[in-house]
DSSP file (Angstrom, degrees, kcal/mol; ACC not computed):
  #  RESIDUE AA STRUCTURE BP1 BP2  ACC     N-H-->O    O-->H-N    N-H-->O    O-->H-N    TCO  KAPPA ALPHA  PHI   PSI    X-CA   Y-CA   Z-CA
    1    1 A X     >        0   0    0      0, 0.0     4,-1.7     0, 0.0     5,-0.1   0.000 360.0 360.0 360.0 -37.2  -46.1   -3.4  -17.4
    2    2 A X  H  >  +     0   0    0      2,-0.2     4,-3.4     1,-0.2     5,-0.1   0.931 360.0  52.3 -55.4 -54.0  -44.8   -1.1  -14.8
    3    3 A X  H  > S+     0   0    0      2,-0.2     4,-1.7     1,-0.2     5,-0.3   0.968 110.0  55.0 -49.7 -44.3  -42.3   -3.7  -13.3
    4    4 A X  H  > S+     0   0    0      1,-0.2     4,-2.0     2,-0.2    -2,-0.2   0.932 111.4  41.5 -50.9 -71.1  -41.0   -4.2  -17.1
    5    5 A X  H  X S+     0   0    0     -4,-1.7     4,-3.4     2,-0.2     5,-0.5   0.839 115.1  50.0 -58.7 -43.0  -40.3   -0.7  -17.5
    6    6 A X  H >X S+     0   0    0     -4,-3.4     4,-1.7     2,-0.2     3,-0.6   0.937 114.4  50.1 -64.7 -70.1  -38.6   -0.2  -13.6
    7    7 A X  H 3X S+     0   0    0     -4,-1.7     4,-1.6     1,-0.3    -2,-0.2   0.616 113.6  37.7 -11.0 -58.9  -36.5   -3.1  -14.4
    8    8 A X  H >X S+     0   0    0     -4,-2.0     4,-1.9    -5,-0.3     3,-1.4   0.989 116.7  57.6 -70.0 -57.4  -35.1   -1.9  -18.0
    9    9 A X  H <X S+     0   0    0     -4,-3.4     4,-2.2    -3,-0.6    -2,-0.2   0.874 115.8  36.4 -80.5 -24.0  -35.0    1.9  -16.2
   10   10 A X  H 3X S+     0   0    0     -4,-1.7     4,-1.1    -5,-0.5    -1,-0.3   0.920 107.6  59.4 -92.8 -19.4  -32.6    0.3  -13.4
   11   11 A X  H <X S+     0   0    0     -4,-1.6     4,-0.8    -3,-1.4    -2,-0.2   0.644 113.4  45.0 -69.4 -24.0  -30.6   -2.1  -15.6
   12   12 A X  H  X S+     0   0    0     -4,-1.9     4,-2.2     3,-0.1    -2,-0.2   0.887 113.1  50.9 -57.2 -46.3  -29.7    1.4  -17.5
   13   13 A X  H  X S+     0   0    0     -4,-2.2     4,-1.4     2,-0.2    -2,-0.2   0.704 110.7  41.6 -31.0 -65.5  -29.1    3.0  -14.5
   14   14 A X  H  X S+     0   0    0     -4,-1.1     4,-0.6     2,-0.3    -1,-0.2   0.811 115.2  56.8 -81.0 -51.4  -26.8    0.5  -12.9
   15   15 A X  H >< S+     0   0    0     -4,-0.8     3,-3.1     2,-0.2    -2,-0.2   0.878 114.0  40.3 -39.6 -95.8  -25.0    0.2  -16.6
   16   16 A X  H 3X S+     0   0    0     -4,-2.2     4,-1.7     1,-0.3    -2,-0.3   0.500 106.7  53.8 -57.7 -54.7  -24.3    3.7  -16.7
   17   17 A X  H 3< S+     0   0    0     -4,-1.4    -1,-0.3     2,-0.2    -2,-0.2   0.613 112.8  50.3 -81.5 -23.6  -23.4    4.5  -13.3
   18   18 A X  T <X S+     0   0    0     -3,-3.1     4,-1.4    -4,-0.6    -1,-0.2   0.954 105.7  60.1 -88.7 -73.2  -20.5    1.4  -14.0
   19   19 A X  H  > S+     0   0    0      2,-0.2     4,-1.3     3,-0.2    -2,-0.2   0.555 108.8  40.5  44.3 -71.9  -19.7    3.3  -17.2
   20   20 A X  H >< S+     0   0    0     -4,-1.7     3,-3.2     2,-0.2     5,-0.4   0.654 116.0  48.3 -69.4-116.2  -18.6    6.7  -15.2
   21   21 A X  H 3> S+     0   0    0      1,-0.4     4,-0.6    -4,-0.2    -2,-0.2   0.370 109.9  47.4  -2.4 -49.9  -17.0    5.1  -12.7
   22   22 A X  H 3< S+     0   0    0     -4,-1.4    -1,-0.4     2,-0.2     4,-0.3   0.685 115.7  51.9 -87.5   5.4  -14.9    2.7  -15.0
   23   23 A X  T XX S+     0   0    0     -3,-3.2     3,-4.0    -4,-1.3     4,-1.2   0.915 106.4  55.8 -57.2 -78.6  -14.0    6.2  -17.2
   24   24 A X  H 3> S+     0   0    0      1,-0.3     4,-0.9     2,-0.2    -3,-0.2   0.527 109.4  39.8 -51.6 -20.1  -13.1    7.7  -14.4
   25   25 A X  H 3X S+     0   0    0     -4,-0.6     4,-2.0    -5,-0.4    -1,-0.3   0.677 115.4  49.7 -86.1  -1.4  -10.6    5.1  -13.4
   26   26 A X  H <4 S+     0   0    0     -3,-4.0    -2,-0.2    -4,-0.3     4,-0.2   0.689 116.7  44.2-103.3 -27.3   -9.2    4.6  -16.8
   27   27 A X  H  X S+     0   0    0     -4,-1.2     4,-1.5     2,-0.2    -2,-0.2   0.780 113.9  49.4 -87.5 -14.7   -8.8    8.4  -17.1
   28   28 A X  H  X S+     0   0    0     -4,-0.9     4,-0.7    -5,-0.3     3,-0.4   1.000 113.2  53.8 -48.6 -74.8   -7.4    8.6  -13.4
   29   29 A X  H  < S+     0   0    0     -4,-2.0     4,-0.3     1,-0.3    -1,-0.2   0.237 108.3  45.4 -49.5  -7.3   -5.1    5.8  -14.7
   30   30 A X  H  > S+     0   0    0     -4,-0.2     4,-2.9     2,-0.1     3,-0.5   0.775 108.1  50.9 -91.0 -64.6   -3.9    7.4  -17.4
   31   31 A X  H  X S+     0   0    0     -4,-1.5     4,-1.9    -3,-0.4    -2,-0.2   0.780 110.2  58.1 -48.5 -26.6   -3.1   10.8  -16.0
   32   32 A X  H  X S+     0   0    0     -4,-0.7     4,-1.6     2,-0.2     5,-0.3   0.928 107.4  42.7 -61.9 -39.5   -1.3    8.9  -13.5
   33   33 A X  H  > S+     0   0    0     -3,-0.5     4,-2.5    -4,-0.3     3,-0.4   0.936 113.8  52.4 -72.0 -47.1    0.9    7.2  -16.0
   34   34 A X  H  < S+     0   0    0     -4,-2.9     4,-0.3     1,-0.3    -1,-0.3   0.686 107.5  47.0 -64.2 -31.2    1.4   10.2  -17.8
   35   35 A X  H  X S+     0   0    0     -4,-1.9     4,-1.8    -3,-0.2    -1,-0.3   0.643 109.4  60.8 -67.0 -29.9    2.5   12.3  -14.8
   36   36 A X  H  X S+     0   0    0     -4,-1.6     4,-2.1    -3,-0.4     5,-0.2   0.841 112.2  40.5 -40.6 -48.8    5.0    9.1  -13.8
   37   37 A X  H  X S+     0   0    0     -4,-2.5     4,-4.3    -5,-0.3    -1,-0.2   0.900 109.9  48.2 -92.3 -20.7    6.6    9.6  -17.0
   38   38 A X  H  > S+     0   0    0     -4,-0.3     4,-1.8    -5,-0.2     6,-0.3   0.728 113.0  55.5 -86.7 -23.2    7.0   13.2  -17.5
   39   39 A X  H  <>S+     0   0    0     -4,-1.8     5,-0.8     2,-0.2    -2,-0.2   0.699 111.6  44.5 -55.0 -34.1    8.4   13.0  -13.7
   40   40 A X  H ><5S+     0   0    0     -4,-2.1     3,-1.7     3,-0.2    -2,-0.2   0.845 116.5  49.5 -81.2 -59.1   11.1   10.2  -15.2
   41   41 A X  H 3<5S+     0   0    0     -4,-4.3    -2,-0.2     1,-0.3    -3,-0.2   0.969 114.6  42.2 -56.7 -38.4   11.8   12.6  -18.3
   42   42 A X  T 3<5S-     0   0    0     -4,-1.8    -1,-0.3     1,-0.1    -2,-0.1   0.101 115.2 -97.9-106.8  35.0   12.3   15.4  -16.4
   43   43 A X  T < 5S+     0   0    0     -3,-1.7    -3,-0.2     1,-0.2    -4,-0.1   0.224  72.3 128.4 119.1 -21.8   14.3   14.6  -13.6
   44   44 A X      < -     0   0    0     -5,-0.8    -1,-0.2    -6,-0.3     2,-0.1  -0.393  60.8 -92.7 -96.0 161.3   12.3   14.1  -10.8
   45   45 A X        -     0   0    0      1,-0.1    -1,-0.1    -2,-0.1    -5,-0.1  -0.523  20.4-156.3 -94.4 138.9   12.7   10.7   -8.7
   46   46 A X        +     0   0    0     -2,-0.1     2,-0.3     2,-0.1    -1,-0.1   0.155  50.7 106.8 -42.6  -3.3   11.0    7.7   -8.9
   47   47 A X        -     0   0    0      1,-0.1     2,-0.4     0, 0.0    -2,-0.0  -0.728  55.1-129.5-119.1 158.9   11.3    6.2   -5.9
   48   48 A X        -     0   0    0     -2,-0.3     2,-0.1     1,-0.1    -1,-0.1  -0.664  16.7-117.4-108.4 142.4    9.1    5.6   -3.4
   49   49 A X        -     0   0    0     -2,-0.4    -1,-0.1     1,-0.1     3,-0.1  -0.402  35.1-102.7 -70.6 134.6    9.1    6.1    0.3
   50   50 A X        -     0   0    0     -2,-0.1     2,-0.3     1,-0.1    -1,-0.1  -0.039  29.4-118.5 -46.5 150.2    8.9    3.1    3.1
   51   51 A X        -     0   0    0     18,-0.1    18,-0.6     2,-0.0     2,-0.5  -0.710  35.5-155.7 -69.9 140.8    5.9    2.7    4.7
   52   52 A X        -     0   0    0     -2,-0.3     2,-0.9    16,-0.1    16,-0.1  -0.978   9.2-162.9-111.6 115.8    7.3    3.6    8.5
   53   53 A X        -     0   0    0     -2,-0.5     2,-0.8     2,-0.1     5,-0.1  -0.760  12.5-136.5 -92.0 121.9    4.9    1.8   10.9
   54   54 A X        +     0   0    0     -2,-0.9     2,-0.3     3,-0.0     3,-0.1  -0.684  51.7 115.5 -67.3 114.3    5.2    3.1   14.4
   55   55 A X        -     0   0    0     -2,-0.8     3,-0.3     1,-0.1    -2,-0.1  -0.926  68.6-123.3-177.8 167.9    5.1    0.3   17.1
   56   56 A X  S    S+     0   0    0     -2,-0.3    -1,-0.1     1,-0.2     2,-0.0   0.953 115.9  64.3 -85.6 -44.4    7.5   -1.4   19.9
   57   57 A X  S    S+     0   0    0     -3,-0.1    15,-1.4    14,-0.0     2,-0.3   0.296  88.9  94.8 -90.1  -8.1    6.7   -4.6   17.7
   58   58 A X  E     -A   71   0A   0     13,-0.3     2,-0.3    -3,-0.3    13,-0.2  -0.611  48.1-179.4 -84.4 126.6    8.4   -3.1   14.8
   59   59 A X  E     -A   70   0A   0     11,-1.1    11,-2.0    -2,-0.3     2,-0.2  -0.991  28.9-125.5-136.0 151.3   12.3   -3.5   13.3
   60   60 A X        -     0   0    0     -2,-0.3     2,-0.9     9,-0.2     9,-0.1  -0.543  30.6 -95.4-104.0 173.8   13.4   -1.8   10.4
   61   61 A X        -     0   0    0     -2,-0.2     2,-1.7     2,-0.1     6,-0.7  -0.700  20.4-140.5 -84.6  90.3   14.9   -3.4    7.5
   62   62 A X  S    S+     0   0    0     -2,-0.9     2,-0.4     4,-0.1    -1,-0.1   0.330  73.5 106.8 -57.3   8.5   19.0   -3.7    7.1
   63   63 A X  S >> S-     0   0    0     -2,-1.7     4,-1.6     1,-0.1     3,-0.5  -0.654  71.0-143.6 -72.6 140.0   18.8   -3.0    3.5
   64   64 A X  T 34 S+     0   0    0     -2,-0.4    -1,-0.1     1,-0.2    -2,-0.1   0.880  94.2  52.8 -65.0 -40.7   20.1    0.5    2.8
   65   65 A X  T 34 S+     0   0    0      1,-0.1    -1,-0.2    -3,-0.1    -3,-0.1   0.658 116.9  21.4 -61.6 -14.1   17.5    0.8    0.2
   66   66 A X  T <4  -     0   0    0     -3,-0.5    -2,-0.2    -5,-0.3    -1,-0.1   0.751  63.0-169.8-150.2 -37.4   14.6    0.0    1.5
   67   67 A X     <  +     0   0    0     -4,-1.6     2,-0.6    -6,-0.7    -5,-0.1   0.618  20.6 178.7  10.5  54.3   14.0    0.2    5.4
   68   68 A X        -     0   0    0     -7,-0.2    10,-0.3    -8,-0.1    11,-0.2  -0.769  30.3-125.1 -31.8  74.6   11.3   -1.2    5.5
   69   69 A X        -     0   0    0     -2,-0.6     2,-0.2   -18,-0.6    -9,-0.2  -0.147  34.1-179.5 -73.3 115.9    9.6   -1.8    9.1
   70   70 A X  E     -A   59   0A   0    -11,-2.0   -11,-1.1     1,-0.1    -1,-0.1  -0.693  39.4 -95.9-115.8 151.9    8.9   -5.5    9.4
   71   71 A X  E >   -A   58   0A   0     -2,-0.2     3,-1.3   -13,-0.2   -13,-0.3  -0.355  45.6-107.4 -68.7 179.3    7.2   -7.0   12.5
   72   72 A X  T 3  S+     0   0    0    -15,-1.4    -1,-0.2     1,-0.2    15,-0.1   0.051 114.3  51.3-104.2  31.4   10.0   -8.3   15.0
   73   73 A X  T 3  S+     0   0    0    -16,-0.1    -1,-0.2    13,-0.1     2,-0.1  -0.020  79.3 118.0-107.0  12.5    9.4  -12.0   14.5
   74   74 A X    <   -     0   0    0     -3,-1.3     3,-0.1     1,-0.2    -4,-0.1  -0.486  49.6-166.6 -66.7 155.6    9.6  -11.7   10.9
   75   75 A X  S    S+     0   0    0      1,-0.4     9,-2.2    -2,-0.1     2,-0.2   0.775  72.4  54.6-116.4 -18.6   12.6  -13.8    9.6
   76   76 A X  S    S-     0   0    0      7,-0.2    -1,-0.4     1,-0.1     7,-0.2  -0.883  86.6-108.0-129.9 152.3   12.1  -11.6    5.7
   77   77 A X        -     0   0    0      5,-0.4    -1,-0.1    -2,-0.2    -2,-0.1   0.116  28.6-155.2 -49.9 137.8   12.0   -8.4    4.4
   78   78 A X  S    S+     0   0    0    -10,-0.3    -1,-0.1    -4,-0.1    -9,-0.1   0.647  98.4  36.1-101.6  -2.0    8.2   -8.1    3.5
   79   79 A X  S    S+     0   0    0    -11,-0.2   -10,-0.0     3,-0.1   -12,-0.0   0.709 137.3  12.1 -94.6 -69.0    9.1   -5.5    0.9
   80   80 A X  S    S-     0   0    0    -12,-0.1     3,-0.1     2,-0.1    -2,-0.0   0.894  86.3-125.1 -85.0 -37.0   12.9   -7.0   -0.5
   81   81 A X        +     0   0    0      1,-0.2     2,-0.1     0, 0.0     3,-0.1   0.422  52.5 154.3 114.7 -22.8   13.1  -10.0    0.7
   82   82 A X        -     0   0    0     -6,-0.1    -5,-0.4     1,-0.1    -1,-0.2  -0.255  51.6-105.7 -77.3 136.1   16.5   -9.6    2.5
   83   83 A X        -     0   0    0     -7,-0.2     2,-0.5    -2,-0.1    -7,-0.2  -0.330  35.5-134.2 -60.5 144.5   16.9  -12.0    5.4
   84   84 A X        -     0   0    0     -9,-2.2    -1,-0.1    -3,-0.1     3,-0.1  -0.851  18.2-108.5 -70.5 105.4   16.6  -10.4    8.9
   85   85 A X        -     0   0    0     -2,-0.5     3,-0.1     1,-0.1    -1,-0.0   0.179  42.5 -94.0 -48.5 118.9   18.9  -10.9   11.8
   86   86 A X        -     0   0    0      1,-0.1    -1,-0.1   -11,-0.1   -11,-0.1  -0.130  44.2 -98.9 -24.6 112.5   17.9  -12.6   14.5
   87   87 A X        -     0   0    0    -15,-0.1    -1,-0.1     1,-0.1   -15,-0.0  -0.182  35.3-121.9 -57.6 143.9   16.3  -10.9   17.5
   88   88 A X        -     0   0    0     -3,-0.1     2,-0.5    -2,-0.0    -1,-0.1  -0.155  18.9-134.9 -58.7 147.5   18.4  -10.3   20.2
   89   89 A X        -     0   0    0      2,-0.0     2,-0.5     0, 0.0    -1,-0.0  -0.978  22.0-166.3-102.2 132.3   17.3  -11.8   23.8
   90   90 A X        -     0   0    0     -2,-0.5     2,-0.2     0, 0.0    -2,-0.0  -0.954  16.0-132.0 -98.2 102.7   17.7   -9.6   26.5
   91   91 A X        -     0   0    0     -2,-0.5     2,-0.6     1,-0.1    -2,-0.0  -0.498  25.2-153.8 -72.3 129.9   17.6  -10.5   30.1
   92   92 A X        -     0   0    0     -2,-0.2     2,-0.4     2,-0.0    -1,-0.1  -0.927   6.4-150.9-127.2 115.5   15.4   -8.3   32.4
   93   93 A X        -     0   0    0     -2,-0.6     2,-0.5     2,-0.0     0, 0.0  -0.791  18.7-154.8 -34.4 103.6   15.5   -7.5   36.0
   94   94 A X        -     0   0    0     -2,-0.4     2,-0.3     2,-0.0    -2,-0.0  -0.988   6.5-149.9-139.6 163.5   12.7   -6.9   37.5
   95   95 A X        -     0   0    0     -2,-0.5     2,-0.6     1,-0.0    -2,-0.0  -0.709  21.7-118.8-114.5 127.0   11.8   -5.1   40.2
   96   96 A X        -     0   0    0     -2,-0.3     2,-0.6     1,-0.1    -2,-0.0  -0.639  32.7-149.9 -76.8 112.2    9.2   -5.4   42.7
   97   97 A X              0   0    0     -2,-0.6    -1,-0.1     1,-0.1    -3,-0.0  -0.754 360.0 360.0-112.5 114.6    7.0   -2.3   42.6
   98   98 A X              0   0    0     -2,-0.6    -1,-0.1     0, 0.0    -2,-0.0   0.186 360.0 360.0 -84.0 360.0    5.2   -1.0   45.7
């Protein structure tokens, strides 16, 4: 009888606890929206800033808009889309270090 009763007490439990958790994202999501749009009525800008990853491995993106940092054997924008120039090759010296 005991199991019956742990069982029902944890299948509430678990319910509510999902309960909170999706209010709280649907009222997160909401406030979000709401600040979005009173930021679009009143002036203030939409747009969002590139991710900049720092690394040697890294090239930024030749759209004006968007500079994006894409890895350097990407051939497209992973944000826009915009084709990429070819990397250069570069011929290296090198020097025997003693």
């Amino acid at each position: 009888m005991a199991e019956v009763f742990f069982t029902i007490f944890l299948f509430i439990a678990i319910t509510g606890i999902t309960a909170v958790l999706f209010g709280g994202w649907v009222i997160l999501t909401v406030f979000r929206v709401l600040g979005r749009g009173l930021g679009l009525l009143f002036g203030a800008s939409g747009q969002v800033r590139p991710i900049t990853m720092r690394s040697p491995n890294m090239r930024a993106c030749p759209n004006a808009s968007c500079k994006m940092s894409n890895p350097t054997d990407a051939r497209f924008c992973r944000r826009c889309g915009t084709h990429l120039p070819e990397a250069q090759r570069v011929s290296v010296r090198r020097a025997a270090m003693w």
